[in-house]
C-alpha positions as CSV (number, residue, x, y, z in Angstrom):
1,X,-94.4,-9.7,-21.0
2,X,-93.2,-12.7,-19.1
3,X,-89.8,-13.9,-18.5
4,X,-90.1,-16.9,-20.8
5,X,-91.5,-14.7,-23.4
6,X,-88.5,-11.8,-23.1
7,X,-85.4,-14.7,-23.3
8,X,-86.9,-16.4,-26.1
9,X,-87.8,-13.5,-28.2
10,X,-84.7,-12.1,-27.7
11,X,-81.9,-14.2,-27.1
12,X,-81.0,-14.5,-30.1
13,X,-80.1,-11.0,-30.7
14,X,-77.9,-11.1,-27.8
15,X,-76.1,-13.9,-28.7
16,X,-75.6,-12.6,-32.4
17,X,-73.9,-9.2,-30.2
18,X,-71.8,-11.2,-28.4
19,X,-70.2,-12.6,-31.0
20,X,-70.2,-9.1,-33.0
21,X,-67.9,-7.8,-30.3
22,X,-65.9,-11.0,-29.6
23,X,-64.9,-10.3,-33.5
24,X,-64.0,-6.5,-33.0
25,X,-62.3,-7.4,-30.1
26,X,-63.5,-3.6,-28.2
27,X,-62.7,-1.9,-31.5
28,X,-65.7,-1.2,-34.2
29,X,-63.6,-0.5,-37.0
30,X,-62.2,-4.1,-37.4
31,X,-65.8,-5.3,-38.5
32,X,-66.7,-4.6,-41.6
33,X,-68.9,-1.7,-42.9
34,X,-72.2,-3.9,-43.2
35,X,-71.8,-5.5,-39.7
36,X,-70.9,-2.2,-37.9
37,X,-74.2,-1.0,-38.8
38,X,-75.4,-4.0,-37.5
39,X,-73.1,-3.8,-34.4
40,X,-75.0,-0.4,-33.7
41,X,-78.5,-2.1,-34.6
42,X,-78.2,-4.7,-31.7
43,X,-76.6,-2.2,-29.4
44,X,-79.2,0.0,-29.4
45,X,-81.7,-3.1,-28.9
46,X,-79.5,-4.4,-26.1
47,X,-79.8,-1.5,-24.2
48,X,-83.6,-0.5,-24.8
49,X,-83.6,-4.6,-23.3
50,X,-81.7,-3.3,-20.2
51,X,-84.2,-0.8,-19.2
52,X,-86.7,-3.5,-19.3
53,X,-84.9,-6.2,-17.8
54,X,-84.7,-3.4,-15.0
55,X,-87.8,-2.7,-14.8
56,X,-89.6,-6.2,-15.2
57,X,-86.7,-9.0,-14.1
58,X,-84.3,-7.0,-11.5
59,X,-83.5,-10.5,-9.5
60,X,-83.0,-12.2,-12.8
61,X,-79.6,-13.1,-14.4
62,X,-80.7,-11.7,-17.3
63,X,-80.0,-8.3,-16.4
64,X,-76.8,-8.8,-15.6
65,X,-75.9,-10.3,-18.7
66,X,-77.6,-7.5,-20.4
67,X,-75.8,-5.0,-18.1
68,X,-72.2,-7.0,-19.4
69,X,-73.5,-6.6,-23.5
70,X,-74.5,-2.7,-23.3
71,X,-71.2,-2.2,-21.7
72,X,-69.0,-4.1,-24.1
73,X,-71.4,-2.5,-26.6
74,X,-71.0,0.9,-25.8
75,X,-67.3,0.5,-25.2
76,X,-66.8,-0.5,-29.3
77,X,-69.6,1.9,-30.4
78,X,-68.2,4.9,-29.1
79,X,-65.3,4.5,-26.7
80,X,-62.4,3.9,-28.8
81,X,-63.5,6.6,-31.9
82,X,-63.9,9.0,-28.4
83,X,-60.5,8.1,-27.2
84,X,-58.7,9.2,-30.1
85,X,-60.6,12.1,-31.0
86,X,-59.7,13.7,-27.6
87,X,-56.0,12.5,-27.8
88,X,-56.2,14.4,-30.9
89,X,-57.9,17.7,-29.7
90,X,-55.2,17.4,-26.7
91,X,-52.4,18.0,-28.5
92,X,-53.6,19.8,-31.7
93,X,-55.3,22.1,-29.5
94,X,-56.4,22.0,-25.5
95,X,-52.5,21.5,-24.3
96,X,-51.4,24.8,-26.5
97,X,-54.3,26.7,-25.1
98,X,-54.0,25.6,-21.8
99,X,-50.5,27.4,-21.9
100,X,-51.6,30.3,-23.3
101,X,-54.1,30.8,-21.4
102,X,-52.1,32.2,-18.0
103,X,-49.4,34.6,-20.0
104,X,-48.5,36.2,-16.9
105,X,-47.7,33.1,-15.2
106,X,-45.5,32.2,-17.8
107,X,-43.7,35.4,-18.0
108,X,-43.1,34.7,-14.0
109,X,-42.1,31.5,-15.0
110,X,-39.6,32.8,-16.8
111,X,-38.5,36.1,-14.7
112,X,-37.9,33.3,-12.0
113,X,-35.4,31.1,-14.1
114,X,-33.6,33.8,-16.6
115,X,-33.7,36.4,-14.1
116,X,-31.1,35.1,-11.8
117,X,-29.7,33.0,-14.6
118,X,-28.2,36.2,-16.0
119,X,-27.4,38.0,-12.9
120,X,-25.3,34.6,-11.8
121,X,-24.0,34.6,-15.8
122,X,-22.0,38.3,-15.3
123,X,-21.2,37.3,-11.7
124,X,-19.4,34.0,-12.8
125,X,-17.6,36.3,-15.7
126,X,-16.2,38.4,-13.4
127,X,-15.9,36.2,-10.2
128,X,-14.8,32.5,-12.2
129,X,-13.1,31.6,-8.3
130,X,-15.7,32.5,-6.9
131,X,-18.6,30.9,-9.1
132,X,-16.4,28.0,-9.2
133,X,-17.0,27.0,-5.2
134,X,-20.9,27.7,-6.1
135,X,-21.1,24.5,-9.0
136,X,-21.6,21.0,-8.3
137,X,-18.6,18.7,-9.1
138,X,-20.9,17.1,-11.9
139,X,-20.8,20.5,-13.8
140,X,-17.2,21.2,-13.1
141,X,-15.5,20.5,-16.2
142,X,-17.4,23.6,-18.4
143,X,-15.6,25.7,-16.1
144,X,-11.9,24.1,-16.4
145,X,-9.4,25.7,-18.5
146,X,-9.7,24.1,-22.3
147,X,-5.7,22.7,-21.2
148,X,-6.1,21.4,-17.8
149,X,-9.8,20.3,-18.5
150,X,-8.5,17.0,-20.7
151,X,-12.2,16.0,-21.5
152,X,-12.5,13.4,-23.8
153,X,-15.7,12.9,-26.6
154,X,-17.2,10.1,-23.7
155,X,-16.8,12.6,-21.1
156,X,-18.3,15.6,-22.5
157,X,-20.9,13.3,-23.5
158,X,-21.1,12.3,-19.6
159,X,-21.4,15.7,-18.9
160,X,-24.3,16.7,-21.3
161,X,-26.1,13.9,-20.4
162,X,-26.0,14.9,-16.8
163,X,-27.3,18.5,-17.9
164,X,-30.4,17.0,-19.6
165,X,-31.0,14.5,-16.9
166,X,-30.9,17.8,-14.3
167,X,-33.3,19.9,-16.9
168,X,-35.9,16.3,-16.8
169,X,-35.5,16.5,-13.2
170,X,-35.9,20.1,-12.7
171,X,-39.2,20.0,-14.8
172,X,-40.8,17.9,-12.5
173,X,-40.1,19.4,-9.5
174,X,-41.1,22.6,-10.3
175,X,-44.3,21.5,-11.3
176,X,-44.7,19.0,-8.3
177,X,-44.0,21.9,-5.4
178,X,-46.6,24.4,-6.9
179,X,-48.6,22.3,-4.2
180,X,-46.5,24.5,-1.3
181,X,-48.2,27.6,-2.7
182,X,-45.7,28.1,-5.7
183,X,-43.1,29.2,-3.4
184,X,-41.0,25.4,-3.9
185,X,-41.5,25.9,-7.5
186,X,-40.0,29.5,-7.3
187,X,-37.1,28.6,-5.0
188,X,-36.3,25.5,-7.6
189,X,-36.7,28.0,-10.7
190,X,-34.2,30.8,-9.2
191,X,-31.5,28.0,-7.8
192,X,-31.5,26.2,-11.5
193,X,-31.1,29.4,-12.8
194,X,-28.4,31.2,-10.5
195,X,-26.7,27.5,-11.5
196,X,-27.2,28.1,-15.3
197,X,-26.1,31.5,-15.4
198,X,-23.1,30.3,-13.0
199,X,-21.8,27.2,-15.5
200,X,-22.8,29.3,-18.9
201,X,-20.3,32.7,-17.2
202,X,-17.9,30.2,-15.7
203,X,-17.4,28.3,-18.9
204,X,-16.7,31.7,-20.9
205,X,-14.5,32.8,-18.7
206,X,-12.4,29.4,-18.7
207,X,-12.4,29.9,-22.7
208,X,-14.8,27.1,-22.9
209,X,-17.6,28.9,-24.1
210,X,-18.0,27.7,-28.0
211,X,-17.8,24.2,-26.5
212,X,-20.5,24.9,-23.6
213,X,-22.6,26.0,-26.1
214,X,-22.3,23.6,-28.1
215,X,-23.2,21.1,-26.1
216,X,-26.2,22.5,-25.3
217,X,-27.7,25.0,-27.6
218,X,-29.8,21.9,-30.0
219,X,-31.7,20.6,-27.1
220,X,-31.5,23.3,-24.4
221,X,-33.9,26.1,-25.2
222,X,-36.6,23.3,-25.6
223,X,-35.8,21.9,-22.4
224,X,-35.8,25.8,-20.7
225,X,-39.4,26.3,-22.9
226,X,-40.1,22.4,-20.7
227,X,-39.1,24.1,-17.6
228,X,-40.6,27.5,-17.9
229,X,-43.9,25.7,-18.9
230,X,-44.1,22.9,-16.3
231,X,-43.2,25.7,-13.5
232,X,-46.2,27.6,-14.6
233,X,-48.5,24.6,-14.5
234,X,-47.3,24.6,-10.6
235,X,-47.3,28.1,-10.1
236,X,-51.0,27.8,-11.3
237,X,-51.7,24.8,-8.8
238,X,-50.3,27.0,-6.0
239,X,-52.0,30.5,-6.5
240,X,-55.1,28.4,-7.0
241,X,-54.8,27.3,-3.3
242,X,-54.0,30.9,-2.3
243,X,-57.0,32.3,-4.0
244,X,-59.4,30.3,-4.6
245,X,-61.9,33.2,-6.4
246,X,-65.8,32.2,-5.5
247,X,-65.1,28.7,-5.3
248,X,-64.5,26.5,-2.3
249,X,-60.7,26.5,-1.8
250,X,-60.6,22.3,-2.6
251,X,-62.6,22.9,-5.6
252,X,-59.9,25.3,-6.9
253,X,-57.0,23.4,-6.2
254,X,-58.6,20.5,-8.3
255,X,-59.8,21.7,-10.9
256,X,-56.4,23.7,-11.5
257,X,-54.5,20.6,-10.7
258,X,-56.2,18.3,-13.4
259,X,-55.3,20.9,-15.8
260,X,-51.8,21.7,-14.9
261,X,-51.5,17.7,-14.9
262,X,-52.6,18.3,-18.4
263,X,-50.3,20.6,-19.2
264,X,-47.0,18.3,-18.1
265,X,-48.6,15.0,-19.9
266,X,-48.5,17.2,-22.8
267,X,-44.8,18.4,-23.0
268,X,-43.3,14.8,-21.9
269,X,-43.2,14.3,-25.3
270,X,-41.5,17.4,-25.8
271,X,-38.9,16.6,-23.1
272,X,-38.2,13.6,-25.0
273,X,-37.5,15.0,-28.7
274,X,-35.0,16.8,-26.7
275,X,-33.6,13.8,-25.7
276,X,-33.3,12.8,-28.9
277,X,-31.9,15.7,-30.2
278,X,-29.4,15.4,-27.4
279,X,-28.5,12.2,-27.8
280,X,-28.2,11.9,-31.6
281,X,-28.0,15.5,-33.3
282,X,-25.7,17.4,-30.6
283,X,-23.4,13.9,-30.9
284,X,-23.4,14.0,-35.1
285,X,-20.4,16.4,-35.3
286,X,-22.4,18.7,-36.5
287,X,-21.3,22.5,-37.7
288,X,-21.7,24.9,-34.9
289,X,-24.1,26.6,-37.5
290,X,-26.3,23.3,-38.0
291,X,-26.6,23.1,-34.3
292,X,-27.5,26.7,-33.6
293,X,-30.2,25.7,-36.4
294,X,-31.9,23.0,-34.6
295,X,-32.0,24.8,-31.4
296,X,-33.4,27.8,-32.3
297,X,-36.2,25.6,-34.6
298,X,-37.1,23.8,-32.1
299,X,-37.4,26.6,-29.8
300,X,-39.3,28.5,-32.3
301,X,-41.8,26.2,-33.0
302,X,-42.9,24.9,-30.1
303,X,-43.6,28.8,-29.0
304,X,-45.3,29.4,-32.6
305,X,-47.3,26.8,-31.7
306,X,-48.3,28.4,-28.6
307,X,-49.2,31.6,-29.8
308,X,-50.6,29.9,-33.1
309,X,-52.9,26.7,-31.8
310,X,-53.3,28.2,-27.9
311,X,-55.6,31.1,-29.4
312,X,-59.2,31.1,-28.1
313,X,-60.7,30.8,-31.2
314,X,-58.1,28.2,-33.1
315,X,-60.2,25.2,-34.5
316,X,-58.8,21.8,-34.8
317,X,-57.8,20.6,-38.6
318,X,-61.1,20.1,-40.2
319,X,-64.0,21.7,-38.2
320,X,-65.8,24.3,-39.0
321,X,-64.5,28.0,-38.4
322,X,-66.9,29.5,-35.2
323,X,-69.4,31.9,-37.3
């Protein structure tokens, strides 16, 4: 077939794609159902056009136009129904997994922060002088007697809102130092804790403890699941390094990384209900009891979710049961 032969035979299909994927603008599902098919039709033609445009006209500026079309094509075809079925999977199903996956490392996880979160908690009962020279200034007032403390509604709102912003921060760094062989990540974890268990003892023994609580028990447990969960993902990163198994030590670290990376992209929007909850639930002058509600609920479910969507053989909505 010659060159003349190729354009004028098929140019017209080509230009009849272009305009196919002008209108859907990357997206197939804004064409109707008759000229999807055809969308598909002239796709397929496109490309089978490619290969011989590579073949027979490399030099020519045919194939580079052709190259452009089966792109664009195979963008609208399959890219954006692709796209959102993984989103989907993601968070219906590979970030719980992902977490379940390494129970150990999350009960480390854990050990790390609660662990010296209650050990600081009885010291700061017994010791409130002495916790009370451990505490940053920002977390002073939980500790103040209820009559010398004279916070006002904006100032315990100040100070919950630097709580949350310390939890955000927290998360991140503790997954972002599993890179230093998890031993950043465990240092961060036992400090944030020994400062927990210090405010949370200090604030009972000042006689603030129903009002320390209740600024923090509808968003905090989700934001100590966030922690706990974005340490691991670090932890993970780090005893990948360590011990890399079979595989080349690099090899390890990546692979483990792009999944722990996975793992925080999927509880941001975790992080940021609690946010919510913080800034509009905890603020609502709700009963102690409602409060105590949401906390736990939201705690509960994100963990049933977990232990219910992270097992092996859990299925997204729709697909078949493994036989």
């Amino acid at each position: 077939m010659t060159l003349e032969k190729f354009l004028r035979s098929r140019a017209e299909s080509w230009s009849e794609l272009e305009l196919l994927l002008h209108e859907a603008s990357g997206k197939a599902e804004r064409l109707r159902p008759d000229r999807v098919l055809r969308l598909g039709a002239l796709y397929r033609g496109a490309a089978a056009d490619l290969a011989l445009a590579r073949r027979r006209f490399p030099a020519d500026p045919v194939r580079a136009r052709l190259e452009r079309l089966v792109a664009q094509g195979a963008m609208a075809v399959y890219g954006g129904g692709t796209r959102r079925r993984s989103l989907r999977a993601f968070f219906a199903r590979d970030y719980w997994r992902t977490i379940a996956e390494r129970p150990a490392v999350l009960g480390l996880a854990a050990a790390l922060l609660l662990g010296p979160a209650v050990l600081a908690g009885a010291w700061a009962a017994g010791e409130p002088s002495g916790a009370a020279a451990f505490i940053p200034g920002s977390f002073q007032g939980a500790i103040d007697p209820p009559a010398d403390s004279g916070a006002d509604a904006a100032q315990r709102a100040v100070f919950s809102a630097e709580l949350f912003t310390n939890n955000i921060r927290v998360t991140f760094l503790a997954f972002a130092l599993g890179i230093t062989a998890g031993i950043g990540t465990a240092l961060v974890l036992a400090y944030n804790g020994l400062l927990l268990g210090a405010v949370t003892g200090g604030a009972i023994a000042a006689g603030n403890g129903d009002a320390f609580l209740e600024f923090v028990i509808p968003h905090g447990p989700l934001e100590l699941s966030c922690i706990v969960v974005a340490a691991a993902a670090g932890l993970r990163v780090g005893w990948s390094w360590v011990a890399p198994g079979d595989r080349p030590r690099a090899t390890a670290l990546a692979a483990e990384s792009r999944r722990a990376v996975g793992i925080v992209l999927g509880t941001m929007p975790w992080l940021v209900a609690a946010g919510v909850v913080e800034a509009f639930v905890r603020s609502a002058g709700l009963p102690s009891a409602v409060l105590l509600a949401v906390g736990i609920g939201l705690f509960a479910i994100f963990w049933a979710l977990v232990a219910i969507r992270g097992r092996a053989d859990s299925a997204p909505a729709g697909a078949p049961a493994a036989g």
